[in-house]
C-alpha positions in Angstrom: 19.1 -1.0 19.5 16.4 0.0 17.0 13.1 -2.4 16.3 10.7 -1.3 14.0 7.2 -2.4 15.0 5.0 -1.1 12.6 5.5 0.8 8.7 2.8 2.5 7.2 3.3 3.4 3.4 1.2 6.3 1.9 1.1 5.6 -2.1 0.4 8.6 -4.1 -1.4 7.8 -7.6 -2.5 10.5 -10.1 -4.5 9.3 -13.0 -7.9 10.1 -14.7 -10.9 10.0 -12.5 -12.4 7.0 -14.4 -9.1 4.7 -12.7 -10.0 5.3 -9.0 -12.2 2.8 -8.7 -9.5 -0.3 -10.4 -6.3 2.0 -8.3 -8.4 1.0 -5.0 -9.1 -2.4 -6.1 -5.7 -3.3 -6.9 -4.4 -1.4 -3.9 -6.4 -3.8 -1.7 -5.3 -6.9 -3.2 -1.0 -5.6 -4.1 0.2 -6.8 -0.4 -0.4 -10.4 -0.9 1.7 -10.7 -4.4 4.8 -8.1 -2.6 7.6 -9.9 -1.7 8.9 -7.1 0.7 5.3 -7.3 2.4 5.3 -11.2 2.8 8.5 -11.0 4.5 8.0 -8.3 6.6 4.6 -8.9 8.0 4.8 -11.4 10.3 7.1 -9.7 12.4 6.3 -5.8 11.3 2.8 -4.1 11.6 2.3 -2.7 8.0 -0.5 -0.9 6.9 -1.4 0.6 3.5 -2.6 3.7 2.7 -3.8 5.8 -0.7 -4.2 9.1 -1.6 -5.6 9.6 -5.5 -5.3 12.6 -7.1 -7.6 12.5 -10.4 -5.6 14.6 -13.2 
């Protein structure tokens, strides 16, 4: 039988250097408003994690 424990998701964002700083904000606040997230975290380990590119 399979459990999965934890899930981490890396998000990849490329966008103009002058975004990073609203892409981190909303990346900090996005797991409380995801439907997938609210479900799953109480039982799953899920972490967060993102890589910007500036284009």
């Amino acid at each position: 039988m399979l459990v999965i424990r934890r899930i981490h998701v890396r998000m990849s964002l490329r966008a103009p250097a002058e975004h990073q700083v609203t892409a981190e904000r909303v990346h900090g606040m996005f797991a409380k408003f995801c439907p997938v997230y609210r479900s799953l975290h109480p039982a799953v380990a899920i972490t967060t994690e993102l890589v910007f590119r500036p284009s």
